[in-house]
VEXDRENMI-511332 format. One record per residue (C-alpha): residue in one letter; residue number from 0; z, y, x. Coordinates in steps of 0.5 Angstrom, whole numbers. Example, Ala and Ser with C-alpha at 12.3 -4.5 7.8 and 13.67 -1.06 7.14 Angstrom:
<pts>
 type seq    zz    yy    xx
    A   0    16    -9    25
    S   1    14    -2    27
</pts>
This chain:
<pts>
 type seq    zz    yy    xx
    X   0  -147   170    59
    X   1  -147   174    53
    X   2  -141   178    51
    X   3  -140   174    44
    X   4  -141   168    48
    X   5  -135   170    53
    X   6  -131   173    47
    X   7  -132   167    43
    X   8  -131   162    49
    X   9  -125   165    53
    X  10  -121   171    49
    X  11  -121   169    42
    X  12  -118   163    44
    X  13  -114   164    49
    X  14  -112   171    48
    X  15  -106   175    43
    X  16  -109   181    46
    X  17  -116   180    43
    X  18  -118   185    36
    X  19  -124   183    35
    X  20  -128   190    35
    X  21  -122   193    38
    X  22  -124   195    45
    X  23  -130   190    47
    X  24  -132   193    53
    X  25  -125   192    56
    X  26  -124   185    58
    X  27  -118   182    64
    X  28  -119   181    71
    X  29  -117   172    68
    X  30  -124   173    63
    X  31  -127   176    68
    X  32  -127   170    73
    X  33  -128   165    68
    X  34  -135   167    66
    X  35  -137   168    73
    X  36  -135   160    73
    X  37  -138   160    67
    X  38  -145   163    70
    X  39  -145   160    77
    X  40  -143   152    72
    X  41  -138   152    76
    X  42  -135   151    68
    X  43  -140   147    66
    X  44  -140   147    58
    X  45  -137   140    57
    X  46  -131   143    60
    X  47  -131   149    55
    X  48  -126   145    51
    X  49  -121   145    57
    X  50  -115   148    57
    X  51  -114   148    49
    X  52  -113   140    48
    X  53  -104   140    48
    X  54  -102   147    48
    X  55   -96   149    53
    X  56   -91   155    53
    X  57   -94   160    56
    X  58   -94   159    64
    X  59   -90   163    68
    X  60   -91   165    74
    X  61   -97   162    79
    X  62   -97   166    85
    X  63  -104   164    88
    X  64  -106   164    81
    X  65  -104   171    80
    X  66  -106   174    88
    X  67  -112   172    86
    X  68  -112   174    79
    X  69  -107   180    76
    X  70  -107   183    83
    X  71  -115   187    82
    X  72  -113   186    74
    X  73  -115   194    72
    X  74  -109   192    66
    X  75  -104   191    71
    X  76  -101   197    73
    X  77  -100   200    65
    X  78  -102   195    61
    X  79   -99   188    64
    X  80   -92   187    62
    X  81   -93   179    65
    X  82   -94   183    72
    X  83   -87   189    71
    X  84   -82   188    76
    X  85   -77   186    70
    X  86   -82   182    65
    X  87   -80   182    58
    X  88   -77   175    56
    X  89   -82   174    51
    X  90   -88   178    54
    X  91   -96   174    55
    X  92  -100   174    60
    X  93  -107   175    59
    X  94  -111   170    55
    X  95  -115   170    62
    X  96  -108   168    66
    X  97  -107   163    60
    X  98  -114   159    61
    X  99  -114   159    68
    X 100  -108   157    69
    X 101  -109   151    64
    X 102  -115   150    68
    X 103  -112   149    75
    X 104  -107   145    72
    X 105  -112   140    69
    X 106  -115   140    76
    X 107  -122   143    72
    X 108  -123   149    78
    X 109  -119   150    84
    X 110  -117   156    88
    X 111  -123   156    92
    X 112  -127   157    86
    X 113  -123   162    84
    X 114  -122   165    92
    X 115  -130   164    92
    X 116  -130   168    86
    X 117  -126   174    88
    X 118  -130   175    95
    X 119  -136   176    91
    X 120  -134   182    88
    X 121  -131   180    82
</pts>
């Protein structure tokens, strides 16, 4: 997938971290996931839009998700107030956590997906 896709499709959507032109080789471990979903069309484009329809609150805590997800994060351990031991009340995760969050949620991927994802080198 190239990078302005990836970018345009899951970190400007999604992700109040993202600048466009700040920093655009670093991406989190959640996008990183879900465009390796997208590349293996296991995210097939007519489900692109997944996740964006009815915004929520942020999600809060998903254990799974975050096993698979927050624990090989390269932000997590300086960057990432969402996994701190005593989060901020008002801290975000990654837009990455957000959309695969939403998409576990709809029943678009499923853990094994994201499991699948993890053991390939992810």
């Amino acid at each position: 997938m190239p990078k302005s896709d990836f970018t345009e499709t899951i970190c400007r959507p999604f992700c109040s971290f993202y600048r466009p032109g700040s920093k655009e080789e670093l991406t989190c471990r959640g996008a990183e996931a879900a465009a390796e979903l997208i590349r293996r069309k296991q995210w097939p484009p007519e489900f692109y839009s997944v996740g964006t329809e009815n915004p929520s609150p942020f999600p809060g805590q998903d254990p799974a998700l975050e096993a698979v997800v927050c624990a090989p994060c390269p932000f997590k351990s300086e960057d990432c107030d969402f996994q701190s031991p005593v989060p901020p009340e008002d801290c975000q995760p990654c837009g990455g956590f957000i959309l695969l969050h939403r998409l576990k949620a709809q029943g678009a991927v499923t853990l094994e997906d994201l499991l699948a994802k993890n053991h390939d080198g992810l």
